[in-house]
C-alpha positions in Angstrom: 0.0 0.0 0.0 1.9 3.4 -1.0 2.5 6.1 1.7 0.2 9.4 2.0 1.9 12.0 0.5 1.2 15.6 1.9 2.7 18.5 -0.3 2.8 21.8 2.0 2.0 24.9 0.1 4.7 27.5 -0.1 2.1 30.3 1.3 2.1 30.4 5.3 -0.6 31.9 7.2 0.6 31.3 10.6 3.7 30.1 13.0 2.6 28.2 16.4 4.9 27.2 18.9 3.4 23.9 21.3 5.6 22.1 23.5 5.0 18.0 23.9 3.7 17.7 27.1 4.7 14.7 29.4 1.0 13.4 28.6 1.5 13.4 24.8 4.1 9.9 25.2 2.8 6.9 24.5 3.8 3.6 25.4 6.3 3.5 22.6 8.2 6.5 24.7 7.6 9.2 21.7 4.6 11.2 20.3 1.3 9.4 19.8 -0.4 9.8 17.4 -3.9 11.1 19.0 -1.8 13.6 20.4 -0.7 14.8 17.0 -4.5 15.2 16.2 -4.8 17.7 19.4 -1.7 19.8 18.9 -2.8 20.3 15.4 -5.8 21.1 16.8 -4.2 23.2 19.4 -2.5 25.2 16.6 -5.2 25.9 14.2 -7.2 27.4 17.9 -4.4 29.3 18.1 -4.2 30.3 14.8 -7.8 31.4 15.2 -7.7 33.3 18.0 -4.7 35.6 16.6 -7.4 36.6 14.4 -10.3 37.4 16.7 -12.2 34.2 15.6 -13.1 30.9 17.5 -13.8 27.3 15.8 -17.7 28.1 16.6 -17.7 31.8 15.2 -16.0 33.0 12.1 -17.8 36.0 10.7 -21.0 34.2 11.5 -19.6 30.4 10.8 -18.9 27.5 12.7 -15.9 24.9 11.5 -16.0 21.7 11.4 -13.5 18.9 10.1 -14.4 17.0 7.2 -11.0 15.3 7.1 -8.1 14.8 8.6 -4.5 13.2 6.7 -1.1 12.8 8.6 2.2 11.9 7.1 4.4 10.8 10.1 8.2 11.6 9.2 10.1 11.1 12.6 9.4 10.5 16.0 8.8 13.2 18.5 9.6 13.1 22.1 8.9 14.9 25.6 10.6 18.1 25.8 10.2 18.7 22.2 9.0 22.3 21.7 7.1 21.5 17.8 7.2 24.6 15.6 3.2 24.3 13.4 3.5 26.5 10.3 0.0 26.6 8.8 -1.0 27.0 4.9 -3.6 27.2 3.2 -4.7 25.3 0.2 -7.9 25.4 -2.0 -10.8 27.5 -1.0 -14.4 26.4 -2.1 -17.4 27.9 -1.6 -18.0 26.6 1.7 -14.9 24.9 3.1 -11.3 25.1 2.6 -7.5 23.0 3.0 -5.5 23.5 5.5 -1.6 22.2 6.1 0.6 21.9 9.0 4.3 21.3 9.1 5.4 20.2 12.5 9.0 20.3 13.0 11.3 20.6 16.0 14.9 21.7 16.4 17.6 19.0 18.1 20.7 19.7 18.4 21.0 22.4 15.8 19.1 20.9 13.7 15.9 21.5 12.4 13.7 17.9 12.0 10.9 17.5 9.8 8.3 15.3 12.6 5.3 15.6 10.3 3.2 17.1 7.7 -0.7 17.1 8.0 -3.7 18.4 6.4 -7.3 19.1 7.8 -10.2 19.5 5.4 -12.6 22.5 7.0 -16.1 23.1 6.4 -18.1 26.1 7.3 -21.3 25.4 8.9 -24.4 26.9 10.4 -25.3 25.1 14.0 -28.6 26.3 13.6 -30.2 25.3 10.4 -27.9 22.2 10.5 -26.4 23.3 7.1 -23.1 24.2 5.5 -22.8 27.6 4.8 -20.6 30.1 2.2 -16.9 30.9 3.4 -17.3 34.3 4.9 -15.1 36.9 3.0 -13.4 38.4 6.0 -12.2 34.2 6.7 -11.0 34.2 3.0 -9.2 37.5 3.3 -7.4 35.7 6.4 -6.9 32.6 4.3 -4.6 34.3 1.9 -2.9 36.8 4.6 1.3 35.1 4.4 3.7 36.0 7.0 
């Protein structure tokens, strides 16, 4: 069965520092993968916030996942501080692509741990319905630092 490949677009929207907590180790002494899931999580929160929005309001819309792909490169250990730069990808009428690349730096060097991509959908809570991409979220979307 061939590997998931995740191709990280050039155009990043945001830079997140999370540390792995002592909590994030499994029983194979490195980074679990479920905690990968949360610090991504963690980051695109983050990511959020720096821009006045939350996952359940952006300009009027909610966000919810519709996917979720991780390509694991190297392990990741407690005491790790993981650098998340966020991308974005394509933008449809009511959800868009986002990437993370999680790296860390050991000793001086810089270590590619993972790449990742989440599929986000904007959604109405109350009608139960996806809903348009507000512009203000799309203006945000192709802000690069």
């Amino acid at each position: 069965m061939p590997r998931i490949k995740i191709i990280i677009p050039e155009n990043k929207i945001a830079s997140i520092s999370i540390p792995v907590r002592i909590t994030d180790i499994n029983y194979g002494d490195h980074l679990g993968n479920d905690s990968f899931v949360s610090i991504i999580h963690e980051a695109r929160v983050q990511w959020l916030k720096q821009n006045d929005f939350t996952e359940l309001s952006v300009a009027g819309a909610s966000l919810i996942m519709g996917g979720l792909s991780i390509e694991f490169k190297s392990e990741s250990f407690y005491g790790d501080i993981l650098t998340i730069d966020i991308s974005c990808g394509e933008i449809t009428s009511v959800g868009f692509e986002l990437y993370y690349k999680l790296t860390t730096e050991r000793n001086g060097k810089i270590i590619l741990i993972a790449n990742a991509k989440t599929d986000m959908v904007c959604f109405n809570y109350e009608n139960k319905k996806v809903m348009a991409v507000p512009e203000i979220l799309k203006t945000v979307l192709h802000k690069t630092i």
